[in-house]
C-alpha positions as CSV (number, residue, x, y, z in Angstrom):
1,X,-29.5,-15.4,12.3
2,X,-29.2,-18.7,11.3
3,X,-31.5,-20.7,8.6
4,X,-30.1,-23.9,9.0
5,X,-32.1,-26.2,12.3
6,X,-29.0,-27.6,13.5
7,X,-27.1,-23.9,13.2
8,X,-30.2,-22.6,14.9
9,X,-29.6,-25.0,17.8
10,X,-25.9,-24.5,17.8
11,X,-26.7,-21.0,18.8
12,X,-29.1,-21.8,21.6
13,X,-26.7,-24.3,23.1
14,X,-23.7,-21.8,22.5
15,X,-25.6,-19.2,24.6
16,X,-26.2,-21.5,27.5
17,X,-22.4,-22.5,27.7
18,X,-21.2,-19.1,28.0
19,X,-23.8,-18.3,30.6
20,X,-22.1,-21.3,32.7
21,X,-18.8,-20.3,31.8
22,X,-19.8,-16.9,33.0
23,X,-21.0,-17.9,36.2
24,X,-18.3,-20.6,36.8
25,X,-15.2,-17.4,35.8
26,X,-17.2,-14.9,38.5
27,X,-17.4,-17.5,41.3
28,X,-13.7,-18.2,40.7
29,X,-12.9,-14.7,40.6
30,X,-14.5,-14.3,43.7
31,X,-13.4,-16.5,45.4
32,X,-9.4,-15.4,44.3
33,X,-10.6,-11.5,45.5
34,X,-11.7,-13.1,48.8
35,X,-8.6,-14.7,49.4
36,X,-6.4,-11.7,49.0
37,X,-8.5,-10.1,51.4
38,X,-7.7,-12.2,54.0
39,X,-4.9,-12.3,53.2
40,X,-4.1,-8.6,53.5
41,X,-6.7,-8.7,56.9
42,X,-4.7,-11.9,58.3
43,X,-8.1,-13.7,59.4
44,X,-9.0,-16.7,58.1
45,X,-6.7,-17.5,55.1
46,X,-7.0,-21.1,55.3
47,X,-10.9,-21.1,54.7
48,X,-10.4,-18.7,51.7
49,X,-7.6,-20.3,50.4
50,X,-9.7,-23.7,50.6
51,X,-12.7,-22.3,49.0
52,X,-10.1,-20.3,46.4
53,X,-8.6,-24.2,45.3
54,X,-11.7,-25.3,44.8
55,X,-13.0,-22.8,42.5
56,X,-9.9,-23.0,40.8
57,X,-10.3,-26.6,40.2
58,X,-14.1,-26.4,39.0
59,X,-13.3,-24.3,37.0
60,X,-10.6,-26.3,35.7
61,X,-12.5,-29.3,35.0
62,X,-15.2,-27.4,33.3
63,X,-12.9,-26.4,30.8
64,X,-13.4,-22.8,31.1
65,X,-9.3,-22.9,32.4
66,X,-6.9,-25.0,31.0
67,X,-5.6,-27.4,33.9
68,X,-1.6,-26.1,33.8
69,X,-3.0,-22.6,34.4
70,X,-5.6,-23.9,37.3
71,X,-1.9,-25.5,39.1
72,X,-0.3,-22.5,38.2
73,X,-2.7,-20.7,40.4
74,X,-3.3,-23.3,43.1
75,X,0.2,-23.2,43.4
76,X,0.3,-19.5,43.8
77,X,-2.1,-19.4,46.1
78,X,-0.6,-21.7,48.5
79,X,2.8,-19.8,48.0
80,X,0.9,-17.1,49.2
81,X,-0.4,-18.2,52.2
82,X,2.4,-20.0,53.2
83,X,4.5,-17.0,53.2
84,X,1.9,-15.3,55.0
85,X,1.7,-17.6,57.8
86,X,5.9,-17.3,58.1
87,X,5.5,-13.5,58.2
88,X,2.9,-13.6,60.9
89,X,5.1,-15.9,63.2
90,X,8.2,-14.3,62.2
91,X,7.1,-11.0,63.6
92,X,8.9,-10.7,67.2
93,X,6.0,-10.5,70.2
94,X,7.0,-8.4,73.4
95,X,8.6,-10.2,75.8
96,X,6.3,-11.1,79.0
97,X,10.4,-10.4,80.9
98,X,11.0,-6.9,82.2
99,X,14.2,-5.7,80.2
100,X,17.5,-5.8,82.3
101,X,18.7,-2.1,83.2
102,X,22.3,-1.7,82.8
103,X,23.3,-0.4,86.3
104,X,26.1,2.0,86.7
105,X,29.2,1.5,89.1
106,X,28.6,3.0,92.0
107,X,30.5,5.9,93.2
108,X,33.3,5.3,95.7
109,X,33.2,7.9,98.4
């Protein structure tokens, strides 16, 4: 332990940072989890992905992330969901047409 007032102090405010930086890296984790979720589950990715950004970016300018890592991310996340919104519409649907049946020649008698 510290003798010094000012290392004494140093310690106390140490020990309050990481408790924020703590918090602020499990919301953003989160936050992250909950967007592959629904990503995997299809239902809404835009909210998560939103709410995903965000935390990114508080994170980001709390300085508990560095800022090329938070657009690293943000940028990985919209990849993401973009490519998840081409699969979904990608995916043929059934056709509301009833499938021509090839007809056989009919037998001359």
């Amino acid at each position: 332990m510290p003798i010094i007032k000012s290392a004494k102090k140093r310690v106390k405010v140490a020990e309050k940072a990481a408790v924020r930086n703590h918090k602020t890296k499990r919301s953003l984790k989160s936050a992250i989890r909950a967007f592959h979720k629904s990503l995997s589950s299809g239902s809404k990715v835009n909210e998560t992905q939103a709410k995903a950004q965000s935390a990114i970016g508080k994170a980001a300018k709390k300085h508990v992330i560095h800022k090329n890592k938070a657009a690293r991310q943000q940028k990985q996340l919209a990849a993401r969901a973009k490519a998840a919104a081409t699969v979904k519409k990608a995916t043929p649907r059934k056709s509301a047409k009833k499938p021509i049946k090839k007809t056989t020649a009919a037998k001359k008698s």
